[in-house]
C-alpha positions as CSV (number, residue, x, y, z in Angstrom):
1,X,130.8,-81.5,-29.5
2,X,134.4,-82.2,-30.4
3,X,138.1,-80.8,-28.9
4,X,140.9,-78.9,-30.3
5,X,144.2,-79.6,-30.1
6,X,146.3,-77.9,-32.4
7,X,150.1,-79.4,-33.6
8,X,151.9,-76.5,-31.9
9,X,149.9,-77.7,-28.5
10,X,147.2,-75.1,-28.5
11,X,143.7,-77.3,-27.6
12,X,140.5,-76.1,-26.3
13,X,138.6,-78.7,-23.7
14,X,135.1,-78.4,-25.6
15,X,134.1,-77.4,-28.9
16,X,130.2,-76.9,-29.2
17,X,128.8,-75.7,-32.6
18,X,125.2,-74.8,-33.1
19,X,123.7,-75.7,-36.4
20,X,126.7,-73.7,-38.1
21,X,125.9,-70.5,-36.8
22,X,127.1,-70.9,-33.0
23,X,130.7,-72.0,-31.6
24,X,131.4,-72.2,-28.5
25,X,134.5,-72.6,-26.6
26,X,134.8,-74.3,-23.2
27,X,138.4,-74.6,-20.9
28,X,138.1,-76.3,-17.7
29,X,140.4,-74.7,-15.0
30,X,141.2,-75.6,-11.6
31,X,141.7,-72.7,-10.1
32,X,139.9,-69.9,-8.5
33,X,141.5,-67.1,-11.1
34,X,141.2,-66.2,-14.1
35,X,142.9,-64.0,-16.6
36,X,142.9,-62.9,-19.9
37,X,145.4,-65.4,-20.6
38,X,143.9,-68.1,-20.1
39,X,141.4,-67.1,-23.0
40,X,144.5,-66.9,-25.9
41,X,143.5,-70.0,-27.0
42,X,140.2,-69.3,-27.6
43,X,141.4,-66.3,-29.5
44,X,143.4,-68.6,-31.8
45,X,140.9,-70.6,-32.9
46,X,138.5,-68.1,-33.7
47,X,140.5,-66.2,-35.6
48,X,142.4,-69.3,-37.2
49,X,138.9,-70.7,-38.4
50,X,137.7,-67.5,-39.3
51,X,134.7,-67.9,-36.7
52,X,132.1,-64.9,-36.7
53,X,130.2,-65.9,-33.6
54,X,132.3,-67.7,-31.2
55,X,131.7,-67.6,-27.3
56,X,134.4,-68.5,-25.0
57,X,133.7,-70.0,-22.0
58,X,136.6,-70.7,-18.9
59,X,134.5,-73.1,-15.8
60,X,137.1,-71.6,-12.7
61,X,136.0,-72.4,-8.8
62,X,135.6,-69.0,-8.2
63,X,132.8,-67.7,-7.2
64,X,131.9,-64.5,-9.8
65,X,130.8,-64.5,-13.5
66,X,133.6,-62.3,-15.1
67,X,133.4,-60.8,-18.8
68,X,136.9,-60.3,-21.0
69,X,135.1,-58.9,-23.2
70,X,134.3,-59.7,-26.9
71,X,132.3,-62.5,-26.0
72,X,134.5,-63.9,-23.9
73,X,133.1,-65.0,-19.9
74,X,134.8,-66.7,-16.9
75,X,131.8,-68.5,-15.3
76,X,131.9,-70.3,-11.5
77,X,131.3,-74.2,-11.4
78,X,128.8,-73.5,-8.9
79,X,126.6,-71.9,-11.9
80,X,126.1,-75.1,-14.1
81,X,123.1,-77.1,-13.7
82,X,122.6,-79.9,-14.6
């Protein structure tokens, strides 16, 4: 597990790679919305590290799983267990 936080400001809360065939992006939000912007980061870093399978995860207080597409997924607090 590591972070990202790029020199033009860009960072990504969690980085999670699976035995080098897995990354996974995690942003930790506040709110109870979500938009595709709030995924741009994500975006950046997989493309900037060339990253074939990369999921991006944003944790929101809503209440709904949401899908952005390519991989990318808005899920509720309420839905991690620990």
């Amino acid at each position: 597990m590591s972070h990202c936080r790029g020199s033009d400001k860009r960072e990504i809360d969690f980085i999670l790679e699976h035995g080098g065939k897995e990354t996974i992006g995690i942003e930790v939000k506040c709110g109870s919305s979500v938009g595709i912007g709030d995924f741009k980061n994500m975006k950046w870093f997989k493309s900037k590290f060339k990253i074939d399978r990369f999921i991006g995860i944003v944790l929101y207080t809503g209440s709904d799983v949401l899908g952005f597409g390519n991989h990318m997924y808005a899920v509720p607090f309420a839905n991690i267990v620990f």
